[in-house]
N, C-alpha and C positions, 0 to 999 in steps of 0.2 A: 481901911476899915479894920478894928480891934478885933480879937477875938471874940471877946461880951459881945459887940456889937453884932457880931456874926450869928452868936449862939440865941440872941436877942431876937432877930428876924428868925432861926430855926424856929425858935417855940410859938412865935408870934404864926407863922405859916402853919404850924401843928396845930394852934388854935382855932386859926378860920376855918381849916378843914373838915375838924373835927364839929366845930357848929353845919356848916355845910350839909354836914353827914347827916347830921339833927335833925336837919328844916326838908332834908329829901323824906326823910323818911316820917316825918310831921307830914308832908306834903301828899304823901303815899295814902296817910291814915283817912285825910281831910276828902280825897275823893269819893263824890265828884262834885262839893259843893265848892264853886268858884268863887267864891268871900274867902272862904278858908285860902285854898290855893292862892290867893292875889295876898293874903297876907303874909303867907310865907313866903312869895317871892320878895314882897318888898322889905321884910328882915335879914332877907340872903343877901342884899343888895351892899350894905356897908362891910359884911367879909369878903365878898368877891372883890371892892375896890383896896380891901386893906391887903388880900393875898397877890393880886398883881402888882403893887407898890413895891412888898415885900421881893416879889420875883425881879423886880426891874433890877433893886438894890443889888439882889445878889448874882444878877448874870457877870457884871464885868469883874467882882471876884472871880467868879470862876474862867473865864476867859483868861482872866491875866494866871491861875492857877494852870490852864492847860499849856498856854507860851510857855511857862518854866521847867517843863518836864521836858527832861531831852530826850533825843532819837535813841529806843531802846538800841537800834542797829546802828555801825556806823556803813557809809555810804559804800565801803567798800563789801562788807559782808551784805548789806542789801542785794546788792548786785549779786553776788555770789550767789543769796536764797532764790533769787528771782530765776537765776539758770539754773538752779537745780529743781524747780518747780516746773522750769519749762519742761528739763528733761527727765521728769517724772511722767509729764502729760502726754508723751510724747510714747512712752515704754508704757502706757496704761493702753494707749489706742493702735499701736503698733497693728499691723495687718498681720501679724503672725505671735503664735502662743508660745509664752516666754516662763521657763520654769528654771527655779535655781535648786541643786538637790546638795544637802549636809552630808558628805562624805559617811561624818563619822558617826550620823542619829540617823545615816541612811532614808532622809526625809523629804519629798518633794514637793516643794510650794511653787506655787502658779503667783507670776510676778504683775502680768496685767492682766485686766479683761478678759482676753480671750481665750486666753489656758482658764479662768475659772468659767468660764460657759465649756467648755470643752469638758471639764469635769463634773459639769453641775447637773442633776437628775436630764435624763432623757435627750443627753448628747451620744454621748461614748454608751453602748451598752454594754461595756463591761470597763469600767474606768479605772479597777485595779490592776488587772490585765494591762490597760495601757500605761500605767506609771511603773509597772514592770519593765515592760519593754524601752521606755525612757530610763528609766534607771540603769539599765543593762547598756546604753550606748557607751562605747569606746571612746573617751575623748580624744577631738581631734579627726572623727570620721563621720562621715554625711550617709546615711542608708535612705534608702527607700518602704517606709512600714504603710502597712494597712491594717483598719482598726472598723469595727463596727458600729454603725450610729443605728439612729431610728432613722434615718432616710436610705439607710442602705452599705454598702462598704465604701468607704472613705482612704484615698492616701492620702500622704503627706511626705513631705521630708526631712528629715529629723538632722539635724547638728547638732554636736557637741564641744563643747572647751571648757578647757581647766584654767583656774584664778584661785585668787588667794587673798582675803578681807582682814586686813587685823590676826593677821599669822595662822588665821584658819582657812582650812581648803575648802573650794567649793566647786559646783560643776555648773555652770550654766548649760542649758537645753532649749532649742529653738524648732518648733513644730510649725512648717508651712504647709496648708491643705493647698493639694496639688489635683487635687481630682477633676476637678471641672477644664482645669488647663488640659491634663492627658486626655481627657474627653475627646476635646475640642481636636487636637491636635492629630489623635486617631482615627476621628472620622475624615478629618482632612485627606488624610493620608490612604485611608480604604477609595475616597471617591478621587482622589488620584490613579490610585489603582483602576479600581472599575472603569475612570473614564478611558482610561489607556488600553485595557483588556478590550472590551466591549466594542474599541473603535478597530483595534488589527483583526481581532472575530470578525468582526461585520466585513470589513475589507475585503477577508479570503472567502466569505460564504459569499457572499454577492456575486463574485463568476462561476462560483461553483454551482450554484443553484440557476445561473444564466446559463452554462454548458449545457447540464441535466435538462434542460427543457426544450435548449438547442436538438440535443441528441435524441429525445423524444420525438422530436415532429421528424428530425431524419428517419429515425426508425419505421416510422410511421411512415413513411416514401417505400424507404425500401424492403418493408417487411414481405410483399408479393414473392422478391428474390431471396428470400433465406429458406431457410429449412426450418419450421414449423417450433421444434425444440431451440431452435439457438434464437427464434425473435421473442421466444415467450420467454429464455433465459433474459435474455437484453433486457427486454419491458420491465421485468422483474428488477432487475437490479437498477436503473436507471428508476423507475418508480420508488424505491427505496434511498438510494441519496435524496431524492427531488425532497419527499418527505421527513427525512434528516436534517437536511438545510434549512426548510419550514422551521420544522420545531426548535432545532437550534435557533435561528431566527429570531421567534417569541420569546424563547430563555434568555435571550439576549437583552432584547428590549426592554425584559422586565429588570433589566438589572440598571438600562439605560437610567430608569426614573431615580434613581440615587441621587447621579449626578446632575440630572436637570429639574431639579426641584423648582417651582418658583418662589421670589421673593413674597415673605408673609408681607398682606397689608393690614397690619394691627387695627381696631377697631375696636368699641366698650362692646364687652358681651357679657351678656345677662346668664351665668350661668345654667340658674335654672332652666331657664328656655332651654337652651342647649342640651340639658340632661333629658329635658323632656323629648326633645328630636330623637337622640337617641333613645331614651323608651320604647318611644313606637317604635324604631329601625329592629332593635334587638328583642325587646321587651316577647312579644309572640314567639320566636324561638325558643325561647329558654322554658316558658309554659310549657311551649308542646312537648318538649321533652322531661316535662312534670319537677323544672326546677323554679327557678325567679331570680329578675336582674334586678334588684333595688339599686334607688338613686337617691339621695340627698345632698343639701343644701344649709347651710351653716353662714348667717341668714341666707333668708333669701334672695335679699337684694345683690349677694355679692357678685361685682362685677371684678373682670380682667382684659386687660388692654392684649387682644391677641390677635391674629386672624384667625378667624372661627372656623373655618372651612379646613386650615389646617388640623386645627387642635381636634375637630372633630374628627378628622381622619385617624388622625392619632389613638385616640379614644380607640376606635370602632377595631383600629390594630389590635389594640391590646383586651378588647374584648372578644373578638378572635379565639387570641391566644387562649382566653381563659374558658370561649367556649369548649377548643380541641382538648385540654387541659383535663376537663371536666364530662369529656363524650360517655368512658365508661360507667359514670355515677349514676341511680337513679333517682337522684333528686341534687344535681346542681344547684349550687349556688353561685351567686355573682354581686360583688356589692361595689358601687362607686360613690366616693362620698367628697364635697368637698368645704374645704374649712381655713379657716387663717390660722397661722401656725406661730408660735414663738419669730419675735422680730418682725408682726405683720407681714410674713412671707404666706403665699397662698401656697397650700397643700390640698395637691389630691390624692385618692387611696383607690388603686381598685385592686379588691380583692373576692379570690374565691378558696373554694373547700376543693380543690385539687389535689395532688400530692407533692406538688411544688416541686421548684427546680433544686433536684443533686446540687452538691459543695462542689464538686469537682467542673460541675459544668457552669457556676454563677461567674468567671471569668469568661467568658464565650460568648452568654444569650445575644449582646449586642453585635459581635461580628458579623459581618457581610460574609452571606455563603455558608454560615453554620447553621447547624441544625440537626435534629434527631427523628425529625420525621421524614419517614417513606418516601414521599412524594412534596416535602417540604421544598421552598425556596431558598429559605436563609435569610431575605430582606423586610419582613414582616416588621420585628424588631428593631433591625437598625433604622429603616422606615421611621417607626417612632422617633428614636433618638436624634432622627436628623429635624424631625417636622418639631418636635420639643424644642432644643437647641437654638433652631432657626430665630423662634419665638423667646430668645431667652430663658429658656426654662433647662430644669436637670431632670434627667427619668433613673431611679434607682430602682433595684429589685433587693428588696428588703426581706428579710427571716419573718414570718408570720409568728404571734405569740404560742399558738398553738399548732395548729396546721394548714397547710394549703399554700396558695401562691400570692404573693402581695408585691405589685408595684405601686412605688409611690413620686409624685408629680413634682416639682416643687417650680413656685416662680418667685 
């Protein structure tokens, strides 16, 4: 085909068109008397067969015009684009955050995904602070930092190495969040402990408190034959291990429940439900003492695949805590809220107007056996952490924006 002939069919196709266009909007005006409309269709009729002629003419031009164009790539650098594509996709999704820092503009850029959520509003609560302390790594050496999010304190492990791009120096920097693993691996280790303590305790109290009760009923034979002061000493001190071994006993056991958790059996629960349980559980307490537990729900359908019996225990822990927290105020507060969070993860918040947990002591609160009260246990806390966990979930103790105490749930 010529080029006239080409350019022949263009004008010819610009022409049906543009009557096309005519007879549509002819058609538009004539509504809604259907003479009109039948007339302009059958006018439309002889451009639409002359525009698909037109179109037929010029498809196997243009086909034979696409066969002649060659492969912008050749076979070899396709290959090449195609592996550096893969390994682009690959350093975007990477499970760890990947930042390369300009020596000499002292500048840090976040190379996949996950270092730009790391830095993106409402991760890192202080994200200059944390390109500080990545800029400052040593190349060549791995440390252990902790950094503050909004779910709580967060480590990680930081590596670094030196390279060199087109005769300029550069620092690669690689941030693995390690917190959930230490979690894990901590608690393992306390209820190793516990199960090991708890079992050699138990062992030695058991004859101990089997003697003491032995040596009671002897006493109790031959008290007739003593002298008056040395049976009432005996009684005495024999009634005081008997009651030592007791109580040791309980403190014991209670420590037992660490390690003999049962397995959660997951199940859909209706959160709200659930918050409403605990309303009434708690809800009258917090009144009488002229404060209020609020509960919401973000909707309210939301459900969570957990065992409920667990998770409520949990709960009612950490509502506890936030009661003891809050004894001397007189008007407590207490708010439990729950909501879907960035990445469809479900987020719970309870929080209250306390004075919240000292800096010095937010590495602690979850240890087994610590504590700052009186007459405290220590297993309240980690309690939680184990029954959260169990369930999949993380329990963090977060900085409140203003004051008081804020744990937050995440699954």
């Amino acid at each position: 085909m010529s080029m006239a002939s080409e350019r022949g069919l263009k004008l010819r196709l610009l022409c049906c068109v543009l009557a096309l266009m005519a007879l549509s909007l002819a058609a538009g005006q004539a509504y809604p008397s259907a003479r009109l409309l039948s007339l302009c269709g059958l006018l439309g009729l002889p451009f639409i067969l002359v525009l698909g002629h037109s179109l037929q003419a010029l498809a196997p031009r243009r086909a034979a015009a696409v066969q002649e164009v060659p492969s912008a790539l050749a076979p070899e650098q396709q290959a090449r684009m195609q592996q550096m594509l893969e390994l682009e996709m690959r350093l975007e999704h990477a499970p760890i955050a990947l930042f390369s820092l300009d020596q000499q503009a002292q500048q840090l850029q976040p190379m996949n995904n996950n270092a730009r959520r790391l830095l993106a509003p409402g991760r890192a609560s202080d994200s200059a602070a944390l390109c500080r302390t990545l800029a400052a790594q040593t190349p060549g050496q791995r440390s252990l930092i902790g950094f503050d999010t909004e779910r709580g304190l967060e480590r990680a492990l930081l590596a670094s190495s030196q390279i060199t791009l087109q005769g300029q120096s550069q620092r690669l920097l690689a941030l693995m969040p390690v917190e959930s693993e230490l979690e894990a691996e901590a608690m393992h280790a306390w209820q190793q402990l516990v199960h090991v303590l708890t079992h050699e305790i138990m062992n030695s109290l058991t004859p101990v408190a089997s003697l003491s009760a032995t040596a009671q009923d002897l006493l109790a034979e031959a008290r007739p034959h003593l002298p008056p002061a040395l049976g009432a000493d005996l009684d005495t001190a024999l009634d005081a291990i008997s009651r030592r071994a007791r109580s040791l006993a309980e403190f014991v056991a209670s420590y037992r429940s660490l390690t003999r958790q049962a397995q959660p059996a997951p199940n859909a629960t209706l959160l709200s439900a659930l918050f409403a349980r605990l309303s009434a559980l708690v809800g009258p307490d917090w009144q009488a003492r002229g404060g209020k537990a609020a509960f919401s729900v973000a909707p309210e359908s939301l459900e969570l695949m957990t065992d409920a019996g667990q998770l409520e225990q949990a709960l009612l822990n950490l509502l506890s805590n936030a009661a003891e927290a809050t004894a001397h105020l007189a008007a407590p507060q207490v708010g439990v809220s729950a909501r879907l969070a960035r990445g469809g993860r479900l987020r719970l918040e309870i929080s209250d107007n306390g004075p919240g947990v000292p800096d010095e002591l937010l590495a602690h609160i979850f240890t087994p056996f610590f504590t700052t009260k009186e007459k405290g246990s220590g297993i309240g806390l980690a309690m939680v952490r184990q029954l959260i966990h169990a369930n999949g979930g993380t329990v963090r103790y977060a900085k409140a924006v203003q004051s008081g105490g804020r744990f937050v749930v995440t699954f």
